[in-house]
C-alpha positions in Angstrom: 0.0 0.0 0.0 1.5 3.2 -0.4 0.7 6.5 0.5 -1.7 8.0 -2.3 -4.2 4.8 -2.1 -6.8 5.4 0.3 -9.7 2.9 1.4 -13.3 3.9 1.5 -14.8 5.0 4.4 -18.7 4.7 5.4 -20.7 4.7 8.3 -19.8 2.7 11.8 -21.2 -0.6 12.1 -19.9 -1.9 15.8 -19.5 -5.6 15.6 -22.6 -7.2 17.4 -21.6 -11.2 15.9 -19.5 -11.9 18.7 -19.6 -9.7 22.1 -17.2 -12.4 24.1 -14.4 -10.1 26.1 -10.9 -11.2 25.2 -9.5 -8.8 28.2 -11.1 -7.5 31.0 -10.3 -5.1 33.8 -12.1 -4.7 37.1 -11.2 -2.1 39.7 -7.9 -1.8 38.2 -5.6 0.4 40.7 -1.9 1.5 39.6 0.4 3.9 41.9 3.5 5.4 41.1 5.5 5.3 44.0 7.8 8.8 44.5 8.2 11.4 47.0 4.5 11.7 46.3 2.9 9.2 45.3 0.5 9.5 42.0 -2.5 7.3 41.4 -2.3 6.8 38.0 -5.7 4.3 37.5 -8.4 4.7 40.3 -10.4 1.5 40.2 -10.7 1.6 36.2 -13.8 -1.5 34.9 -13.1 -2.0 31.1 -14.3 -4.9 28.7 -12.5 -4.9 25.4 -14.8 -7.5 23.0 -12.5 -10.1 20.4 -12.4 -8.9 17.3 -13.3 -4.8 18.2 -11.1 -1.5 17.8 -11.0 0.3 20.8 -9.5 3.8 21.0 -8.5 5.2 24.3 -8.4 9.3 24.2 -7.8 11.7 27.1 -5.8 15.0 28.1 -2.0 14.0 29.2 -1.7 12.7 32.3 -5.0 11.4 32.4 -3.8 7.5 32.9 -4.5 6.2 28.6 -0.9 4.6 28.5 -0.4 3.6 31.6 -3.8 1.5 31.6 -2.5 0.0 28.2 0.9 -0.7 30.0 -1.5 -2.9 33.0 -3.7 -4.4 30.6 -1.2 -5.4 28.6 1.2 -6.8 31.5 4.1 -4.2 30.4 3.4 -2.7 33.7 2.5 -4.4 37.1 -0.5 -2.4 38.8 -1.7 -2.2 42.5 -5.2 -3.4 42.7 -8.5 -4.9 40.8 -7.8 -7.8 38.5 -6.9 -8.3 34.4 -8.1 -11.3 32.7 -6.6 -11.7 29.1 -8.5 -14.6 27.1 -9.7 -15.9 30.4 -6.1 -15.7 32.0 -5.2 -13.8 35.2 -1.8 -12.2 34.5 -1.4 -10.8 37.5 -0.9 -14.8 38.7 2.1 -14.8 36.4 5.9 -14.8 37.1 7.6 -12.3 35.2 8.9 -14.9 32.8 5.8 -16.5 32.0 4.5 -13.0 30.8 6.7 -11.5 28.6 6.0 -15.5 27.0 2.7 -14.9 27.2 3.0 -11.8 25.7 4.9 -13.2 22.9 2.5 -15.8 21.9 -0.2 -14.0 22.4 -0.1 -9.7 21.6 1.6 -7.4 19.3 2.9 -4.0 20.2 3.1 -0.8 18.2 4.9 1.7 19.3 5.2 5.8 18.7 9.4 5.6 18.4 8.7 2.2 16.5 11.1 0.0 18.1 12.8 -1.8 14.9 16.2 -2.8 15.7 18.4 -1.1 13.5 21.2 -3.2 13.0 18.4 -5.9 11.1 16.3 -5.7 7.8 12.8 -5.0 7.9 12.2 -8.8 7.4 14.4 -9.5 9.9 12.6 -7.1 12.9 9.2 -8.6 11.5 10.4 -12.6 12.0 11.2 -12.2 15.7 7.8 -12.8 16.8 7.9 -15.9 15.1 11.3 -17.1 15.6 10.6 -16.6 19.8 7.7 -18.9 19.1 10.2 -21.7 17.7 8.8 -21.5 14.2 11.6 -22.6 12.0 13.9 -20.1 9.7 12.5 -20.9 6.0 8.8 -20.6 7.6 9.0 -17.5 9.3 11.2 -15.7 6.6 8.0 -16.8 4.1 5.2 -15.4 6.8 7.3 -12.7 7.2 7.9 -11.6 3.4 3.8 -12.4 3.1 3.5 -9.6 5.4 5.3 -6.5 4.5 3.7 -7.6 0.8 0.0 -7.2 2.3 1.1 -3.9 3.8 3.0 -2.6 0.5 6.8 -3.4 1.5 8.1 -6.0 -0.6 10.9 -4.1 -2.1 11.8 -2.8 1.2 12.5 -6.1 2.9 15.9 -6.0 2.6 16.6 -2.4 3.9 17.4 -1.6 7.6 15.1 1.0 9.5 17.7 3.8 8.8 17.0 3.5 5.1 12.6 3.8 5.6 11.0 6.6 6.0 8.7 7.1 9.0 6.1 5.8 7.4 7.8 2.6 6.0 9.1 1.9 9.8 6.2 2.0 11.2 4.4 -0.3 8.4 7.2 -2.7 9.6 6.1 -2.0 13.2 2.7 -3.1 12.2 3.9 -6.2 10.6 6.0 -7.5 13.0 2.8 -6.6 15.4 0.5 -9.0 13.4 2.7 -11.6 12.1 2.5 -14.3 14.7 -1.8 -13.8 14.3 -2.1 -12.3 18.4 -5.3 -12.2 20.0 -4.5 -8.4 20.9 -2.6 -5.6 19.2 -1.5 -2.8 21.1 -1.0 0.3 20.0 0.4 3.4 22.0 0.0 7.0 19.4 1.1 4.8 16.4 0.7 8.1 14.3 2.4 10.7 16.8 5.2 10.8 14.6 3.7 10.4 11.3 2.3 13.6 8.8 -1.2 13.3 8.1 -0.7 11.4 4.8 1.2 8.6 6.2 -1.4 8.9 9.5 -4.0 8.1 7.3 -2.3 5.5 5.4 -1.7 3.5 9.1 -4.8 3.9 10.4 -6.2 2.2 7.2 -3.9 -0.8 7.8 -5.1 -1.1 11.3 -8.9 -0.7 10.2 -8.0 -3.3 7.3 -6.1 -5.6 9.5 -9.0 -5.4 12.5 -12.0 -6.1 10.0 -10.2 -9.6 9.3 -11.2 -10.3 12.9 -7.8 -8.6 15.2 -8.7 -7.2 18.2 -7.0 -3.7 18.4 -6.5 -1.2 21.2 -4.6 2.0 20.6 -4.1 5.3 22.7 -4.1 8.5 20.8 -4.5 12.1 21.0 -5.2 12.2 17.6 -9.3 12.7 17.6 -9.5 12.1 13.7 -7.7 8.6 14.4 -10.0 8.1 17.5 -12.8 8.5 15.2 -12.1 5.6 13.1 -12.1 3.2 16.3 -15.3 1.5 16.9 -15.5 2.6 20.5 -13.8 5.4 21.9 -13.1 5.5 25.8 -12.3 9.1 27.2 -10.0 8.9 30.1 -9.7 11.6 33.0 -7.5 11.8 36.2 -6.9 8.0 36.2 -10.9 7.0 35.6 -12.8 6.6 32.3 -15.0 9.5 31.9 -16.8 8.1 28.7 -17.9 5.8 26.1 -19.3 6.1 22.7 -19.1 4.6 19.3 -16.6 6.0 16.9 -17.6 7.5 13.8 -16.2 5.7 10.5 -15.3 2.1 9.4 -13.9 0.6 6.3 -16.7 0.0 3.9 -14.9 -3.5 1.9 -15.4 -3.4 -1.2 -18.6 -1.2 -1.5 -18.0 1.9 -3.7 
């Protein structure tokens, strides 16, 4: 895909097939210990259905990454409970999490987080290769991959030689290669210009109508808007809920 093809947009149509939470939150409590100590979530409740796209919104400083961070097992919170596909992570050694995490979510990142001493093939295989999937079969998954998302002929560069918006395109493939039940995604845009914003959020909206379930924080309210739910987060609670405001419409002109 590239940066002048745009998809068609209509009007939302939340998902009502399947309503089964893949991750859910009750009373979720995180505190960040200093010489005065900041409640960061204050008893946050949040169901996030399989197979949505969730956007979390909010003024900085209102909690949005750090509740991705808990939900997500990045971070370790203080109180209240996570279940992710029916699993309690908080019951988890750290070891067993960052495995779970690796089998099981993708993560897309403002700063993008390629290493820059391997190709753009190369950062989207490690997914797979921590999995144990064999060389020749996660080179071919991989390659598959940045095809879908328009960067065949940039498998073989490092990040240094994309642009912005090719290494975060890379991001997003190495995010949805190994098929996770989650995608995370903290301001995926933030660095982006509005042409190559739009040109991500499409992939995301693309990748999440094939059935991914996606969560992303953003202060962008025109990438908010293509979410199917949007939760507004204020002073460590969520403030609101609504449906978002555009999907992608398939094939219909």
């Amino acid at each position: 895909m590239h940066a002048e093809q745009h998809l068609r947009i209509t009007e939302p149509t939340l998902k009502s097939d399947n309503q089964t939470p893949i991750v859910q939150a009750s009373r979720l409590r995180k505190i960040y210990h200093s010489a005065s100590d900041v409640e960061a979530l204050r008893g946050v409740d949040l169901d996030i259905v399989r197979g949505e796209m969730l956007a979390v919104v909010g003024p900085s400083g209102s909690g949005k990454t750090t509740l991705l961070n808990c939900l997500s097992g990045l971070d370790r919170f203080d109180g209240g409970s996570v279940m992710v596909e029916g699993v309690d992570i908080a019951l988890m050694s750290d070891r067993e999490r960052t495995a779970y995490r690796g089998r099981h979510m993708g993560f897309v990142f403002q700063a993008f987080n390629l290493l820059p001493v391997l190709t753009a093939v190369e950062n989207v295989e490690i997914p797979l290769l921590l999995q144990g999937i064999g060389g020749r079969e996660a080179r071919r998954r991989s390659l598959d991959m940045l095809e879908t998302l328009g960067l065949a002929n940039r498998a073989q560069h490092r990040p240094d030689s994309l642009s912005g918006g090719e290494q975060q395109r890379v991001a997003v493939a190495r995010a949805l290669v190994h098929r996770p039940a989650v995608v995370w995604a903290d301001e995926p845009t933030g660095n982006l210009d509005t042409e190559v914003t739009e040109v991500i959020v499409e992939l995301l909206i693309r990748m999440n109508r094939d059935g991914q379930t996606i969560v992303l924080v953003t202060h962008n309210p025109l990438v908010a808007e293509r979410a199917q739910r949007v939760v507004r987060m204020r002073d460590g609670r969520i403030e609101s809920q609504r449906a978002g405001h555009a999907v992608i419409a398939g094939e219909r002109a």
